[in-house]
C-alpha positions in Angstrom: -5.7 -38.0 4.4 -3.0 -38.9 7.2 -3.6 -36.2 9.2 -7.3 -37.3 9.0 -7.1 -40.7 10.0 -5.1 -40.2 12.7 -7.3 -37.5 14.1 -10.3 -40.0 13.5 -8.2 -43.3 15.0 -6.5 -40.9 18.1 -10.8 -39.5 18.9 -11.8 -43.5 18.7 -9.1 -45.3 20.6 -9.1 -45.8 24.4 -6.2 -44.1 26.3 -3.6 -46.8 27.5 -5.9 -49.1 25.5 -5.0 -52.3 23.8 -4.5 -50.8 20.1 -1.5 -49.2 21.2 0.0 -52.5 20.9 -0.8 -52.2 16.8 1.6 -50.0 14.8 -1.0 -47.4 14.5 -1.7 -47.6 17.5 1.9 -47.0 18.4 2.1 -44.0 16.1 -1.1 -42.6 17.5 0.5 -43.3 20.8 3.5 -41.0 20.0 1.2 -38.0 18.6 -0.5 -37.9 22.4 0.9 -34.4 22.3 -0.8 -33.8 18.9 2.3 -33.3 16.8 0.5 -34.4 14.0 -2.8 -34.2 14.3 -3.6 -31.1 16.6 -6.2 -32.5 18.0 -6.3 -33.3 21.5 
């Protein structure tokens, strides 16, 4: 369900965008390289 969401909230977010600054959006952030979603 993880995995899911993050694939979901990594597709919606803008790159270098603003949720970054959340703590998803920090842990999104890290998984640019797709660690844990891989999706790209």
């Amino acid at each position: 369900m993880l995995r899911n969401f993050l694939r979901w909230y990594n597709h919606q977010r803008p790159h270098g965008g603003l949720n970054r600054q959340t703590p998803i959006g920090r842990l999104a952030a890290a998984d640019d390289n797709n660690v844990l979603t891989g999706y790209s």
